[in-house]
N, C-alpha and C positions, 0 to 999 in steps of 0.2 A: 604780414610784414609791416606794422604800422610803425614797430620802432626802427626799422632801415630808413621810412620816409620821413620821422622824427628829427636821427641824427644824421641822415645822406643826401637829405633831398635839394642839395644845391651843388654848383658845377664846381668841380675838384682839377683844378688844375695837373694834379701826379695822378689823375685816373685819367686826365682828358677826356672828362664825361659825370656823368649825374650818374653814381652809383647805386645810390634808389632805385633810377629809370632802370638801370642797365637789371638790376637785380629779377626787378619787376616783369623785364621783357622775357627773362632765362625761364621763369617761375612759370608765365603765361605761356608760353611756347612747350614747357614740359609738361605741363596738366593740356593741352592742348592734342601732344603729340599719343597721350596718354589716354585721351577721352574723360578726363574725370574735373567735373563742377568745382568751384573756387573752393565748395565746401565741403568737398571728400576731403582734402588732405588735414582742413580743423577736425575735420568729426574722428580721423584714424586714428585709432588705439594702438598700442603694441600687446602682438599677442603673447600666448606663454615663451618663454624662455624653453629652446632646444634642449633634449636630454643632454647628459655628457656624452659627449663622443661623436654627437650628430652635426652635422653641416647643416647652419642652413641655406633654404632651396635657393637660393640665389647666389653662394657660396660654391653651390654643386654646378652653376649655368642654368640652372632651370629660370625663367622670368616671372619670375609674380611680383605684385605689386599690392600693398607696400611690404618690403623685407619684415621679417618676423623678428619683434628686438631691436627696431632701427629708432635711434635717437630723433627729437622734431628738427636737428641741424640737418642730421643725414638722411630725413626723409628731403627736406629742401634739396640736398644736391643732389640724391639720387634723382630729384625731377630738374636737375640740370643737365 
């Protein structure tokens, strides 16, 4: 996340908080809650692309991690 701490890293009066920090804290606590190293989520590829007509597993309720096809924003928030 080095360009959140670029353009966030100072106190925002309409966040009432350091949005960098705040980011940083959600980030650490999800890779935290999740078991996995600062550098699992840089090293995650997105794998093949679901046939037609399939769900995917996290789609169905099943939990894996990282979703299959998940963009680097929605991997960040799915670890929020």
């Amino acid at each position: 996340m080095p360009w959140v701490h670029q353009w966030y890293d100072e106190f925002d009066e309409e966040w009432d908080g350091n949005p960098a920090e705040e980011f940083q804290s959600a980030l650490n606590l999800g890779r935290t809650e999740r078991h996995l190293s600062e550098s699992d989520p840089r090293a995650w590829r997105p794998g093949p692309p679901c046939p037609a007509g399939h769900q995917p597993a996290v789609a169905t309720g099943q939990r894996g991690f990282p979703p299959s096809g998940c963009t680097p924003i929605a991997l960040i928030l799915a670890l929020c």
